[in-house]
Structure formats: structure tokens, C-alpha cells
N, C-alpha and C positions, 0 to 999 in steps of 0.2 A: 285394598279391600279385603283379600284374604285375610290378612293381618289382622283388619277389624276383629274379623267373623270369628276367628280365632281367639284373642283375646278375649270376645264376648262369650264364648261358650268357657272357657276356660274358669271366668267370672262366674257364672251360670251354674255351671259345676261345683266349685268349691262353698261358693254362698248356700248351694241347697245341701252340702257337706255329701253329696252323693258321687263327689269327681277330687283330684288332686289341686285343684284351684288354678290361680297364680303360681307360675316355676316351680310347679311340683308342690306344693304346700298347700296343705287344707286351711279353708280362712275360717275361724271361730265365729259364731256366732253366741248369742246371748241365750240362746238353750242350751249350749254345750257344757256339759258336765265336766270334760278335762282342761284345764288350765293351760291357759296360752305359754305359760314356762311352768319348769318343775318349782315346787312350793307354793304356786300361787293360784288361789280360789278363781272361781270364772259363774257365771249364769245365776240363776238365783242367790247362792251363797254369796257371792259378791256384792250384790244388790242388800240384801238383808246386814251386810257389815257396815257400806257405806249408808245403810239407814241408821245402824244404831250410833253412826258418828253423827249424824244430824241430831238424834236424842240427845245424842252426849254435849253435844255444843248446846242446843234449847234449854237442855235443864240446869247448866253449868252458868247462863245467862241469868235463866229465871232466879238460880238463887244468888248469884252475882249481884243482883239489882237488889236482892232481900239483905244479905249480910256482907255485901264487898265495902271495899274501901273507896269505892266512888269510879267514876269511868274515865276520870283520866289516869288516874294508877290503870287500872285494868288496859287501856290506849299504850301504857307506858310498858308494862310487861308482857305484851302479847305476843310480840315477835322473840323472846327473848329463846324460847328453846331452839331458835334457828340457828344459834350462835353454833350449836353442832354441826352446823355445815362446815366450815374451818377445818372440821378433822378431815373431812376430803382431804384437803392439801397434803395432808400423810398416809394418803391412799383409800382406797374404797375398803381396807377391811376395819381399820381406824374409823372411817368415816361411816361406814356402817355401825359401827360398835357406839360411836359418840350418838348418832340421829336415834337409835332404837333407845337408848336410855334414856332420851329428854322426848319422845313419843311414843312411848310404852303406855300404858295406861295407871300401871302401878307408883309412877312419881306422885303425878296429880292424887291418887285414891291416899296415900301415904300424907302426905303434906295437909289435904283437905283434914282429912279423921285426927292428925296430931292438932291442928290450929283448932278444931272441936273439942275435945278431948279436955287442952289444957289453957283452952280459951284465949285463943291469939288469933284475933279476928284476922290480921296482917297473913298470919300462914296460911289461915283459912282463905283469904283472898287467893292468895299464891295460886293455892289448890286448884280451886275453880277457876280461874283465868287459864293456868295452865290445861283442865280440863277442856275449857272451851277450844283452846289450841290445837289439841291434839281430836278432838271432836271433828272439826273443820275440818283438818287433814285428812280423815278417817273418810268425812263426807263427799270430798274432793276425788276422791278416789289414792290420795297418798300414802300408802300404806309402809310398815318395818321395812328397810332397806336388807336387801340381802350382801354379801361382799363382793358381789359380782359385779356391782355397778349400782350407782346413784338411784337408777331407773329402775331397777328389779326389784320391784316391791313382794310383799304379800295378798297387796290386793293386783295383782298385773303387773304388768310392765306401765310406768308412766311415760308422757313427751306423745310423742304423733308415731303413729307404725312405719316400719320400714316397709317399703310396697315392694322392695322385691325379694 
């Protein structure tokens, strides 16, 4: 019963950020201004990135349906920037370096503007599917990979918290 009473104030503690939490550790909440790891946004800013990935997905759709190549091309290239997952295999700074280049947002803006440009509806497709891709992720809360690790994004850590 101590034990309870213990862990419940410890909780108690941390959640109103006024106590050390859980094992000594303060637990963030969604007002917190400092970031649950070094580089990575927390609290409203967080919130406002993973909103304009939702934009970025909506609007990459809405013109996907106006100038794409149809939705089974678009079914057919959506997963394709994942392929940088692979570079894992050669380590998290490899694998980091592959995921941020095919989830940056500069491929898609690049690819869309040339397939505009010089009128290749095809790259244009590309563009915007890839945009919608990276959109998603952005909304999901999946943010640039740091080399620390698969999970250490810019938007957080992704996966379920370590509770202790």
C-alpha cells in the first residue's frame, strides 16, 4: 500500500511538473516548452508542424485528383520513399541520411515545380504523391531522423515511452 501511495504522488508530482516524477524524471506534458530530447519541438510547436503535415497531405491529394496520373499510379508510388529504410541496415547514421533525403520536403517541392515547369505531368505526379507521403508522416507525428536512432525524430521520439 505504501508502495501505491508512493508511486501515486510521485505521478502526481511530475504530471503537474511541480515534483521529479517517475525515477527522478520530470514527465512532459503538452504545455511544455522544452523538448522531450535535445533537437526535438514539444507543445504547441509540435502540434502546428504535425498540422501543417495534414495541409501538406490535403493539398497534395486535392491537386493529385486535379493533375495526377490516376490513383493507382499514386497506390503504386506511395510507399516508395520508404525504401530508405534499408539504409538502417548500414547503421542509424546511413539510415538517417537515406530517410531525411526521401522525407525532406525539398524532393517533392523540386520534382512538383520541374514536372510544372517543363510540362511532365509524370514528374508532376511524382511530386505530389511524394508530397502527400511526406505530409502523412509529418501528420503522424514522424518526423527527420536524427543518427541517434530510428526513433529520434525532430518532431519527438516515435514508438511508446520508456516508463522507466
Amino acid at each position: 500500500m505504501a508502495e501505491a501511495a508512493r508511486w501515486t504522488g510521485a505521478m502526481r508530482a511530475g504530471l503537474s511538473g511541480r515534483g521529479p516524477g517517475i525515477g527522478g524524471r520530470r514527465i512532459l506534458t503538452a504545455g511544455d516548452a522544452t523538448p522531450a530530447q535535445p533537437g526535438a519541438v514539444a507543445g504547441a510547436v509540435r502540434g502546428l508542424l504535425r498540422a501543417e503535415g495534414l495541409l501538406m497531405l490535403a493539398l497534395a491529394l486535392i491537386a493529385y485528383g486535379r493533375f495526377g496520373e490516376g490513383w493507382g499510379f499514386f497506390a503504386a508510388v506511395f510507399l516508395l520513399p520508404d525504401i530508405a529504410f534499408l539504409a538502417y541496415l548500414a547503421g542509424p547514421r546511413a539510415g538517417a541520411i537515406a530517410y531525411n533525403a526521401t522525407h525532406s520536403t525539398i524532393g517533392p517541392m523540386l520534382a512538383g515545380a520541374a514536372g510544372m515547369l517543363a510540362g511532365a505531368p509524370l514528374l508532376l505526379s511524382v511530386g505530389l504523391v511524394w508530397a502527400a507521403h511526406v505530409g502523412l508522416d509529418r501528420a503522424l507525428g514522424w518526423g527527420l531522423k536524427y543518427a541517434r536512432g530510428f526513433a529520434q525524430t525532430h518532431l519527438g521520439p516515435i514508438g511508446r515511452p520508456d516508463p522507466w
